[in-house]
N, C-alpha and C positions, 0 to 999 in steps of 0.2 A: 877236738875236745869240746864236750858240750857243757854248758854254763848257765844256772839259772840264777834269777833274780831273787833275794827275799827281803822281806823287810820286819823288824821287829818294832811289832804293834804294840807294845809296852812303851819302847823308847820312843816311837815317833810322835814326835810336837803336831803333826798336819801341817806345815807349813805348804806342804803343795810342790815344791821345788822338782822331787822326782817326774812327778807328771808333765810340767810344761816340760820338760826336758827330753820325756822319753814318752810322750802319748801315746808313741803306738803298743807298750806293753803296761802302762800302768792309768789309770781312769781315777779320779777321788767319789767320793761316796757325800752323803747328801752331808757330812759334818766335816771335809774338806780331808780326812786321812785314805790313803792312797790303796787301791786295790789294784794285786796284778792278775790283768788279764789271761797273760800265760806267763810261767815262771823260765820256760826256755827263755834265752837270748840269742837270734838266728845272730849269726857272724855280721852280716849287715849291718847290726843295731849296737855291734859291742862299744863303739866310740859313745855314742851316745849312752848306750848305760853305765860307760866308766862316770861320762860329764856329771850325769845323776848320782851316780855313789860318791864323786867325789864334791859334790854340790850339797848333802844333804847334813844342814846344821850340825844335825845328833846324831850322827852316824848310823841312821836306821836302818840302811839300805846297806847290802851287800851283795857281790858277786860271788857265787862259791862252783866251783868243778863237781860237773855231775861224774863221780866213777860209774863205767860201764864194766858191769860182769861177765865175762866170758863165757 
């Protein structure tokens, strides 16, 4: 099952937490709010982007199921 990362830019503070956590999919921008590099999460990375989604203050960050169409 494949999983992408999002984050809702309304809600997030910029605290920065996602990133030190999961650098390889998310970089912050010159005002410290977090941009994702690619929205996939390969299976490798998923501990680490739970640690992130469950790390993040305001709950900006979530993991949600890509559905595949047949």
């Amino acid at each position: 099952m494949a999983v992408s990362l999002q984050i809702d830019r309304i809600t997030c503070d910029g605290h920065g937490m996602c990133a030190a956590l999961l650098p390889e999919l998310i970089k912050l921008d010159d005002w410290g709010y977090p941009i994702v590099k690619s929205a996939a999460v390969p299976p490798a990375l998923m501990d680490h982007a739970r640690r992130a989604v469950d790390a993040c203050p305001v709950l900006a960050i979530k993991l949600r199921s890509l559905v595949r169409q047949p």
